[in-house]
N, C-alpha and C positions, 0 to 999 in steps of 0.2 A: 504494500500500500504506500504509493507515493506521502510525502510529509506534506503540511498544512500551509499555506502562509498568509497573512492579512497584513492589508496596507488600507490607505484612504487616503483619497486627493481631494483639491479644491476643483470641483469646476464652476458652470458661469452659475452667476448669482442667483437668476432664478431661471430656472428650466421651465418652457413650455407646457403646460396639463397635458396629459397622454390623453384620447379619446377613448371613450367605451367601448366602441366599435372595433377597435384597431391595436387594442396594446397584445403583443407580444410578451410569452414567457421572457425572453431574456430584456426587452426592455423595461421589464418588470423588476429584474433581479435588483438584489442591493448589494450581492459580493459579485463581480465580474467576472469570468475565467475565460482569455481566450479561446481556448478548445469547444466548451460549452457553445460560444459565439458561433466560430466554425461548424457546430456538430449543426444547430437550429438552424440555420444558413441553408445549410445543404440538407436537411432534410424538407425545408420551408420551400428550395424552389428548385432542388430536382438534378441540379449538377454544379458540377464543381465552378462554371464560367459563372451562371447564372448566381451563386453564392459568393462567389468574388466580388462579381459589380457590387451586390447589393450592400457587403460590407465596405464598398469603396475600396479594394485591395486588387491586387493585378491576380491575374489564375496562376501564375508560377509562385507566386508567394501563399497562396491559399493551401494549392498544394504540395507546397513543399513541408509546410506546418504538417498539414493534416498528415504527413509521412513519416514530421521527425516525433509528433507523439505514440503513433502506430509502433515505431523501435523505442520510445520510452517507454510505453508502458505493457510493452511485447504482446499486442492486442490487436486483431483488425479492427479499424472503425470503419473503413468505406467500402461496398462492393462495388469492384470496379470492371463490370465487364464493357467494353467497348460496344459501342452503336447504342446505351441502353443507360436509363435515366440512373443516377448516381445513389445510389439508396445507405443508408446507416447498415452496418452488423447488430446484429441480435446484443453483441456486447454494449456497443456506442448508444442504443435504442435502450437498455436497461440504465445506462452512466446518465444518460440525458432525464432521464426518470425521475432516477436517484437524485440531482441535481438538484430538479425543480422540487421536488418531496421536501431535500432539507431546506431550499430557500423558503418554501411557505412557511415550514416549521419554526426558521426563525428570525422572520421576519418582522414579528412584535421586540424580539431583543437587537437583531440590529436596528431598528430605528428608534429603539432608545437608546443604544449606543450612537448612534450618528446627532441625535436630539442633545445628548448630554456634550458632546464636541461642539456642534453648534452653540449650543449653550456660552460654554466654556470660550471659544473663539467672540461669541457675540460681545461680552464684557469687552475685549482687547480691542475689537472696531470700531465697536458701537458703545462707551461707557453710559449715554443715557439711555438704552433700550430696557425695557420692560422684560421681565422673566417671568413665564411662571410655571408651577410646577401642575401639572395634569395627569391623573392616575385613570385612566379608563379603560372599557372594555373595549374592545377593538373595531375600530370602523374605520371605513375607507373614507369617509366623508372627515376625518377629526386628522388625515393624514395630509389631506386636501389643504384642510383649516390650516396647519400648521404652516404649509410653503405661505396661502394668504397672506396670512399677518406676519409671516419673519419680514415680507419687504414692507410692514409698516410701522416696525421697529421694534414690533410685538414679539417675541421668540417665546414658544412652548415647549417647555421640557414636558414629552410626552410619557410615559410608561405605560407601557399596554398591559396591563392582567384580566380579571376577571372583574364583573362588577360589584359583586361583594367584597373584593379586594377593595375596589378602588373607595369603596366610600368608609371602610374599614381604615385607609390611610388617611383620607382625611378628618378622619374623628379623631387620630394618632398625630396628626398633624404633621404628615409624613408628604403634604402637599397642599395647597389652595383649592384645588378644586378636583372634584371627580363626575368621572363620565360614568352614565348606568343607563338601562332599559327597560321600558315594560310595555303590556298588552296597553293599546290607547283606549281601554274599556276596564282594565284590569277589574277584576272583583275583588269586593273583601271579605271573600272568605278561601281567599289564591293562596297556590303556595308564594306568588311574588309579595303578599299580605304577609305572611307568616314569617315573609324572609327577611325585606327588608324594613318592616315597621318597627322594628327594633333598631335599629342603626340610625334610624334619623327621631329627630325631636322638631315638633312645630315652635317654632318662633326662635326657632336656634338655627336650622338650617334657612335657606331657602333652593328652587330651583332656576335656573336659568334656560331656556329654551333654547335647542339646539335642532331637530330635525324631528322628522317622520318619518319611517322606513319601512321597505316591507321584507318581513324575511318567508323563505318559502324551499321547497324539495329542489337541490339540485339534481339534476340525471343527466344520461349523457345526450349527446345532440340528437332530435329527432326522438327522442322518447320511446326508445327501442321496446322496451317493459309496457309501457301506458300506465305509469302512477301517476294518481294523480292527487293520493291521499296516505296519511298515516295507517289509515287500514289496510291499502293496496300493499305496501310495505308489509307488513304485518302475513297476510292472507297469498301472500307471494315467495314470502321466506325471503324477500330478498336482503342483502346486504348492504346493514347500514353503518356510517360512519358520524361517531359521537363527539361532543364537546366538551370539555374537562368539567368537573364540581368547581361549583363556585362562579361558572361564565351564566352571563344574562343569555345566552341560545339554550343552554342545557337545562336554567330553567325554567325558559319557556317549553323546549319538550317536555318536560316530564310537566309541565301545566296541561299540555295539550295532551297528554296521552293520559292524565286522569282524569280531564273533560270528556273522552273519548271510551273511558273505561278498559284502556289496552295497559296491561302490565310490564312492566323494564323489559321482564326477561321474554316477551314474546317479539320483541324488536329483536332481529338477530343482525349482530355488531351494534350493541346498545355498550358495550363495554371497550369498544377499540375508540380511542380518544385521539383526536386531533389539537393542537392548539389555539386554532385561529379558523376564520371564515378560508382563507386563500389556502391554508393547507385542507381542509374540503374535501376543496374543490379540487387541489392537484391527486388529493387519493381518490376524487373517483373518474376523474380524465382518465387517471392510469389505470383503471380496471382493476382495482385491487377493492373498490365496493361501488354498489350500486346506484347510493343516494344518502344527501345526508339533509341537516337542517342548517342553511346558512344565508348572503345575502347576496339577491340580484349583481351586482358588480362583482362576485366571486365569481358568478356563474359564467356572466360574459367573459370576463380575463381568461378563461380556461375554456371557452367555447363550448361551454354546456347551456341547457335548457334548465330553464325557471321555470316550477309550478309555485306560486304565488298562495301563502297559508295565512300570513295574518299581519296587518300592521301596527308598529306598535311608535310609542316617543319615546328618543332619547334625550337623554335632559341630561345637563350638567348641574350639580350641587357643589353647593358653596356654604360658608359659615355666615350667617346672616351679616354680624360687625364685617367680613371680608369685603361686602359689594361694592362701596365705594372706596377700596385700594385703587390705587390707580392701574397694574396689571389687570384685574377683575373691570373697573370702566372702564379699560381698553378694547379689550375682550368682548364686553357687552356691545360697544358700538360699533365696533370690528362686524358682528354677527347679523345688528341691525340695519348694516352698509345693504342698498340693490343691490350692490357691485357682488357682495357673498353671495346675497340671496337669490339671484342668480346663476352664477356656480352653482348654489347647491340643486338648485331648480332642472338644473343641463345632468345632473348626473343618474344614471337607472337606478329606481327603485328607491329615488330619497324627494322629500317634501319639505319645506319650510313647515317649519310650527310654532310661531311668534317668537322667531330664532334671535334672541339679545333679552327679550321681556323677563322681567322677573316674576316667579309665580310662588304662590306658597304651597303647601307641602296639603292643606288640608283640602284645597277646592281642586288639584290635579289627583291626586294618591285617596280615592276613597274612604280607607280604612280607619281615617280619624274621624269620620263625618256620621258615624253612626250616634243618632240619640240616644243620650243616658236613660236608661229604664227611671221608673217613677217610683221611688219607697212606696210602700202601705202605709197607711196611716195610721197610727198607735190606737190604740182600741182607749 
């Protein structure tokens, strides 16, 4: 097994939005490997000329790479029969796999390692820029938010975990604000009731309004199976691919499958765990499961089909004394800009939801809004 090695460079300041239509596993990746580039290349358009233009590189330099890794790592990756389109080896087709599997995997820890550099460089550029620290569950719309605001001097040190985690950190004060989810109906007697009405206090916290989304079945293009439901799963045996305890997806499954009266263990792959939405989606591109529960813009990025299950809001939380810090009213009007709300408007499967507003805890989250029962009256 070849040795590891990580680097990181500056490039330009702010990179153009990738489209939903159009992104590319590799121009997705956030660790680079040339070979990986090479392999996509040429499996994306069929021969080695046609993979050279497109990386902008001449055909004798394309392949002579793809030759001098073939003797490093004593492997073929290309079949090369003459008159006949260029195609990967069963090895190169497994490494290219492997590749994408670990970049989705740790794609919430590199861009909090790249958030925390940014971070760390922005003091040395920019000494008046605004910081803050953001613990959420993972969304492609909050990865968006964060290129937004670094050019408006705004910098979010993001950290992706689970959304029990995140509001758990900021109760610990291990951050200013955290990202979470739920049903945009939720009920009070949910497990999302159960889970996180403990964690927050009315007139301590508040939320701030960030999007609406919909999360829904990934499968593979063209809907080979025809799910189109948690049952069909279920009633198919097909295999599914789960979300870690403690992430707001997992427990929205397990809300929907005790609305639905299906038990853990009749899901089969209820127990193989994914980290993130984008790794999914790359375990079920690669045929290693069937379908899982994640979101629209996973599905697209990996050219899978969306079945559409429920929409829910995610909201950001904050300490109420926090709101007017100056980070936090950066933040807020950052959100309430067209110019975001927009953005967020262009992107599949995301909604504005009075995105900057502040709300309180009791007239969005049910579960404080129940009337006190009435004593009896002393005899």
């Amino acid at each position: 097994m070849p040795k590891i090695d990580l680097s990181y460079s500056w490039g330009p300041e702010f990179m153009p939005p990738q489209t939903a239509d159009a992104p590319t596993q590799r121009q997705q990746a956030l660790l680079r490997n040339p070979l990986m580039d090479l392999l996509q290349a040429v499996r994306e358009q069929g021969s080695i000329a046609a993979a050279a233009k497109s990386l902008g590189m001449s055909y004798r330099h394309v392949w002579g790479e793809l030759k001098k890794w073939e003797q490093r790592l004593n492997q073929n990756l290309i079949i090369w029969e003459k008159g006949m389109p260029a195609e990967l080896s069963e090895f190169a087709g497994k490494l290219l796999w492997a590749e994408r599997q670990a970049q989705a995997r740790l794609a919430a820890p590199i861009e909090s390692l790249m958030a925390e550099l940014e971070r760390t460089f922005a003091v040395a550029f920019d000494p008046d820029a605004h910081l803050l620290t953001l613990y959420a569950s993972h969304d492609d719309a909050l990865v968006r938010l964060r290129e937004s605001t670094a050019r408006q001097s705004l910098h979010l040190d993001i950290r992706f975990c689970g959304s029990v985690d995140a509001i758990r950190a900021l109760n610990e004060g291990r951050c200013e604000m955290a990202g979470f989810h739920t049903l945009s109906q939720p009920n009070d007697k949910s497990l999302s009731a159960v889970t996180y009405k403990p964690l927050f206090k009315p007139g301590h916290h508040k939320l701030i309004g960030f999007a609406r989304r919909t999360q829904g079945l990934l499968v593979k293009a063209g809907n080979p199976l025809n799910i189109r439901t948690l049952e069909d799963v279920v009633t198919g045996r097909f295999r599914y691919v789960n979300r870690g305890l403690g992430t707001g997806t997992r427990l929205l499954l397990d809300e929907l499958l005790m609305n639905q009266h299906i038990k853990p263990e009749q899901l089969r792959g209820y127990e193989r765990l994914e980290p993130s939405h984008s790794a999914v989606a790359t375990c079920i591109a690669s045929g290693q499961a069937d379908t899982g529960l994640a979101i629209e813009s996973a599905a697209l990025a990996s050219g899978l089909d969306f079945i559409p299950l429920v929409t829910e809001n995610y909201w950001l939380a904050c300490l109420k004394s926090a709101l007017d810090a100056p980070p936090v009213s950066a933040l807020r009007q950052h959100l309430a800009h067209a110019d975001w709300q927009n953005t967020l408007q262009g992107m599949p499967g995301y909604q504005t939801n009075q995105s900057g507003n502040v709300h309180s805890l009791r007239k969005e989250l049910p579960w404080w809004n129940l009337k006190p029962r009435k004593q009896p009256l002393e005899a």
